[in-house]
C-alpha positions, -999 to 999 in steps of 0.1 A, spaced: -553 -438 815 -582 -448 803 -600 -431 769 -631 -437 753 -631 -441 714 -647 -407 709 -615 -388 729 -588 -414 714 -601 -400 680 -606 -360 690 -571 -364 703 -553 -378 670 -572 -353 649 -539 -329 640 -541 -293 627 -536 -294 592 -565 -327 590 -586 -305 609 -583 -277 591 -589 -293 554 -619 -312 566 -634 -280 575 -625 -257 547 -637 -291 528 -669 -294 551 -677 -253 545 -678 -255 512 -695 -288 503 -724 -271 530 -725 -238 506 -724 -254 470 -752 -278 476 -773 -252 495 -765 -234 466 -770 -257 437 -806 -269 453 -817 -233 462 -808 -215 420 -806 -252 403 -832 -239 380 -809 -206 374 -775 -218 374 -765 -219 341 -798 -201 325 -787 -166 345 -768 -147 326 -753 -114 312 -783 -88 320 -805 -114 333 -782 -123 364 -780 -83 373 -816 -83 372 -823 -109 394 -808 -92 427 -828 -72 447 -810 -46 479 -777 -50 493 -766 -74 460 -781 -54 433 -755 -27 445 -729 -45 450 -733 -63 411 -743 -25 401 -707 -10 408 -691 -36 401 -703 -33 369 -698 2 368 -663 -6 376 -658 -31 347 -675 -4 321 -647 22 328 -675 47 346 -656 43 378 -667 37 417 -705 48 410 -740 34 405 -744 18 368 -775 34 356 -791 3 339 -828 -5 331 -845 -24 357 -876 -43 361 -901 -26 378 -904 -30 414 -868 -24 421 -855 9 434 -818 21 438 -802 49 457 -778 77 441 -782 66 404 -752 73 387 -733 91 412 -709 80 432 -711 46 452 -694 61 488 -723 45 512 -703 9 499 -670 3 515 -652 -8 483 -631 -45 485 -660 -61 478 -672 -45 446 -633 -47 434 -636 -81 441 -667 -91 422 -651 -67 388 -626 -88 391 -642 -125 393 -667 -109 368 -641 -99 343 -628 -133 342 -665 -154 338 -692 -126 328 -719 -118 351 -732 -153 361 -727 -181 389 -694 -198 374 -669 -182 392 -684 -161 422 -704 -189 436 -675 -212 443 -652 -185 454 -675 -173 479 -678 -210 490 -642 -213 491 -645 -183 514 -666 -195 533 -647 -233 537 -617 -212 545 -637 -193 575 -649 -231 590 -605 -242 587 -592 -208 600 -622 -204 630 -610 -246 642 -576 -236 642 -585 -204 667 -606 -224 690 -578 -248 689 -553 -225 695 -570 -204 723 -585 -236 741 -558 -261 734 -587 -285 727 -591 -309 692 -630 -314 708 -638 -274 708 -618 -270 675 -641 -293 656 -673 -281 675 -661 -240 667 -650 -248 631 -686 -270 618 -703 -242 636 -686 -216 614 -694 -240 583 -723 -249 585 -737 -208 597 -774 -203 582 -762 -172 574 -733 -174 555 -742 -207 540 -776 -191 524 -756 -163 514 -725 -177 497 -744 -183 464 -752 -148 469 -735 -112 458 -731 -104 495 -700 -98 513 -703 -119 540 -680 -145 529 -652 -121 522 -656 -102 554 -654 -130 580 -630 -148 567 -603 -119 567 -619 -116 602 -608 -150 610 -575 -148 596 -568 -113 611 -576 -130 645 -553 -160 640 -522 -140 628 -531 -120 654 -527 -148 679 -499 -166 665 -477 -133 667 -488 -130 707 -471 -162 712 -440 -157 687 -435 -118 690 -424 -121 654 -428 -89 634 -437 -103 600 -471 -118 614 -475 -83 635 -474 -70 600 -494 -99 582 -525 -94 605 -524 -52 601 -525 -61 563 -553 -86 567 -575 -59 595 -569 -30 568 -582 -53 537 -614 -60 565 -616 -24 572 -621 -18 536 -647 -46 534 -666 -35 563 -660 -7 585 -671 -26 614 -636 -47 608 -619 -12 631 -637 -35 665 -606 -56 657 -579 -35 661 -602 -22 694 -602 -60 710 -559 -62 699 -555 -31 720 -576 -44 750 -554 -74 750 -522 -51 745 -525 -27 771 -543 -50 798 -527 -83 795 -495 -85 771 -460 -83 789 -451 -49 797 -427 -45 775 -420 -17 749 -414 -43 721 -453 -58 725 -465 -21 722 -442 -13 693 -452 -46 673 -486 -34 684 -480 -3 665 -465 -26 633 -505 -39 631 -518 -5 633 -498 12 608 -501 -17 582 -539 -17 584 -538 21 581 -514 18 548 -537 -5 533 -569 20 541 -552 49 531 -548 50 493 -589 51 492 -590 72 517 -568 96 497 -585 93 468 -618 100 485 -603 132 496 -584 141 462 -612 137 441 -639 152 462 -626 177 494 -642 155 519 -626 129 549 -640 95 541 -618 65 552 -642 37 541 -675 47 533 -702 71 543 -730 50 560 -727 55 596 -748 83 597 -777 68 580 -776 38 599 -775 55 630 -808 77 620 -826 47 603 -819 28 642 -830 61 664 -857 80 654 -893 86 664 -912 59 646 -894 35 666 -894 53 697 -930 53 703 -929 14 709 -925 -3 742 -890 -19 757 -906 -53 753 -914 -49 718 -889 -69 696 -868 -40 676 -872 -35 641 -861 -7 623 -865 -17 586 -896 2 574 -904 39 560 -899 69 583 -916 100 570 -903 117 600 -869 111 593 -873 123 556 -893 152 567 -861 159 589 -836 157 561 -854 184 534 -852 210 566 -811 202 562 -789 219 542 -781 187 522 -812 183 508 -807 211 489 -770 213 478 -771 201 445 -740 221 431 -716 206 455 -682 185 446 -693 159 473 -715 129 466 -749 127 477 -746 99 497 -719 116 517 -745 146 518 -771 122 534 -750 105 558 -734 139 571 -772 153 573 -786 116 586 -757 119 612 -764 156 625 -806 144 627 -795 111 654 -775 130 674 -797 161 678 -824 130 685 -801 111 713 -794 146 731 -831 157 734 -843 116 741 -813 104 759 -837 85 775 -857 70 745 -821 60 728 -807 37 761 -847 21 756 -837 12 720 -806 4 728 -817 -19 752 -843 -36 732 -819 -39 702 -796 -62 729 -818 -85 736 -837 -88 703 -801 -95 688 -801 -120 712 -829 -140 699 -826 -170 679 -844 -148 652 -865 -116 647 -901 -121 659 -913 -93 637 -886 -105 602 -891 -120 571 -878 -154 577 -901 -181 563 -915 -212 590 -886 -235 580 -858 -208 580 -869 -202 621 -871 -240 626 -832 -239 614 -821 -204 631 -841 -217 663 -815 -250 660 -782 -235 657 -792 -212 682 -804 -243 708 -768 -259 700 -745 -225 703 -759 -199 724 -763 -216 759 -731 -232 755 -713 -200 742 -727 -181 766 -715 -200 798 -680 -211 778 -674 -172 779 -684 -168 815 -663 -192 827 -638 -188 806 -631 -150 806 -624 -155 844 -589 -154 849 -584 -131 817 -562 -150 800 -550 -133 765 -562 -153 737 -598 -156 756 -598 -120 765 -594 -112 727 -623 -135 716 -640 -122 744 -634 -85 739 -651 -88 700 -683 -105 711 -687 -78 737 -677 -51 709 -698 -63 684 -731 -64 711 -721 -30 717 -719 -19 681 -753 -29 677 -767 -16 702 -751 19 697 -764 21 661 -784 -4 648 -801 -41 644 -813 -58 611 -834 -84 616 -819 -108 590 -789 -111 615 -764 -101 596 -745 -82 623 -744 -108 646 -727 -135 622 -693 -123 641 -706 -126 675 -720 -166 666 -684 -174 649 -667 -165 684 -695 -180 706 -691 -211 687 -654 -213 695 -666 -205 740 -693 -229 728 -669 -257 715 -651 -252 752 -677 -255 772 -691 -290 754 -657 -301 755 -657 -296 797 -686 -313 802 -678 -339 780 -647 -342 796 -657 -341 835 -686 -362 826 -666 -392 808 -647 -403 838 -672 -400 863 -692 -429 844 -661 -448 836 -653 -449 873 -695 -465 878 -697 -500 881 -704 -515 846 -691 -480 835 -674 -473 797 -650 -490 791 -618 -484 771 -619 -505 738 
């Protein structure tokens, strides 16, 4: 049969080559994105200097951590800052941050100070990991070399998680025990062996305790449990393996959260905020067709907190944060109940301004739309159609994939959107792999109808 050099070479390309080009291929992407983007700050950021140079999300996450390494425990390190940057809950405890990730940076700080040596190139590692572990799922699920190369340079070469692997965030950390939850997940559907039922509830709990939204996973493995697996009662017990593992590797915080402070907090307390800060009447007011964005000021909500209880309880055992998010939490659903109406418009305009290849109304600079706008031309139609097509006859491993895109649109459109398209990283990684798929189809119906044209290809 006759092969062009392009399928002779997909088809030679063997799991453990393609996996170590892409773990090398991630993280070549992320330390010379890195390197070009702080080359000036690399070695000159330092001690206090490199805490002080974080705004947000990765001033937090560097803050406990370095509360952590102190010996103050799980809470905000009260440190001078310059002015111009503002942090919540000052020296109390850190319960709106689900806490892997700040364990993890106390412990690559302890070993190389606060500074780029050691965090930068784990993180890239991370991420190089991610690119090997998201081929060897397309592969796996599609039985395709083609889509495993297309799914796992996708996943490497993100905008996302390449811009923010150089970065204190957790993005890194959380997708790849994503992608490794999903492959031991898959390789214990085909082997039924109980030690990789057990290895992927370890690897869900440890991305449960990075993220919260890492429970969607154990949501998709039931899907493909109860809808699709054999009926047997040794699936649905192995099933059970995953679900207690991931809850014994939760539990110890969630224990201590209780023991320490009378209150029920698995992960963190952030929900309730989240869902407040994504439906209230600021951004009700504007119409279906205006992109969402949810990221400014809301003196309306704040005006509804000091009426609650919370905002006033400042004698209680429990954190403040978990006093916000309980009081943020009671606000959105007393909102959704009265304006059930007004939350399906917001949750309508938060699906399809997810599904955009950027926020019209965000931050990102001329060039960083020119790239999100490219990545987005290459994956989405193709990922898109690969997952209509290939969800048809609801076989397993594509039902699983499947059932976490479609969980993960939900999510956001339950509770919130961010505009720097954070949330949707999870959603691209699996499109990619429907994406790979669908190229690999085309490619593959279109080959031999031009080598069967007069003057056609030709095998070499």
């Amino acid at each position: 049969m006759r092969k062009s050099l392009y399928w002779a070479f997909s088809a030679s390309l063997s799991r453990k080559r393609l996996f170590l080009i892409l773990v090398i291929l991630g993280f070549g992407l992320r330390i010379g994105y890195g390197v070009v983007r702080y080359r000036d700050s690399l070695s000159r950021l330092t001690g206090r200097s490199f805490v002080e140079s974080w705004d947000h999300d990765a001033l937090d996450h560097v803050l406990i951590s370095k509360a952590l390494l102190s010996g103050k425990g799980y809470v905000m390190d009260d440190v001078p800052l310059p002015p111009g940057k503002h942090l919540r809950y000052v020296g109390q405890e850190a319960l709106f941050k689900a806490p892997l990730y700040e364990f993890f940076l106390a412990g690559v700080f302890a070993i190389s100070g606060f500074s780029f040596k050691l965090f930068f190139p784990l993180q890239a590692l991370l991420g190089g990991l991610l690119a090997g572990f998201i081929g060897l799922i397309t592969r796996r699920v599609f039985r395709s070399p083609t889509a495993a190369w297309f799914g796992g340079v996708a996943a490497a070469a993100h905008p996302i998680l390449v811009n923010s692997a150089s970065q204190p965030y957790n993005e890194n950390l959380f997708f790849v025990l994503f992608a490794a939850s999903i492959l031991a997940f898959l390789i214990w559907f085909e082997r039924h062996q109980r030690r990789w039922a057990f290895l992927c509830g370890v690897l869900v709990g440890l991305c449960i305790l990075t993220r919260e939204s890492g429970t969607l996973l154990l949501a998709a493995m039931a899907v493909v449990v109860l809808t699709v697996a054999p009926r047997a009662l040794s699936a649905w017990m192995e099933y059970g393996v995953i679900m207690l593992a991931a809850v014994a590797v939760v539990a110890p915080w969630t224990i201590r959260n209780y023991v320490r402070f009378g209150v029920f907090v698995p992960v963190s307390s952030i929900v309730g905020v989240d869902f407040t800060e994504g439906n209230n009447e600021c951004i009700a007011e504007e119409g279906i067709f205006t992109p969402y964005w949810a990221e400014g000021p809301c003196p309306w909500v704040e005006e509804q907190f000091r009426a609650q209880p919370e905002a006033t309880a400042s004698d209680s055992r429990i954190p403040p944060a978990v006093l916000r998010d309980r009081a943020s939490r009671r606000i959105a659903v007393q909102f959704v109940s009265e304006h059930p109406g007004v939350y399906v418009k917001l949750a309508l305009r938060r699906l399809w301004t997810t599904l955009l290849p950027y926020d019209p109304r965000g931050s990102q600079r001329f060039h960083e739309r020119v790239v999100l706008l490219a990545y987005w031309l290459l994956l989405f139609p193709a990922g898109i159609s690969g997952m209509l097509l290939g969800l048809k006859h609801m076989e397993p491993r594509r039902l699983l994939l499947g059932s976490l895109i479609i969980l993960n649109l939900m999510s956001i459109m339950a509770v919130l959107y961010w505009s720097d398209l954070r949330l949707r990283v999870g959603i691209d990684l699996l499109l990619g792999c429907f994406g790979g798929w669908a190229y690999d189809e085309f490619l593959r119906r279109r080959t031999p109808a031009l080598e069967s044209q007069p003057g056609g290809v030709r095998s070499a």
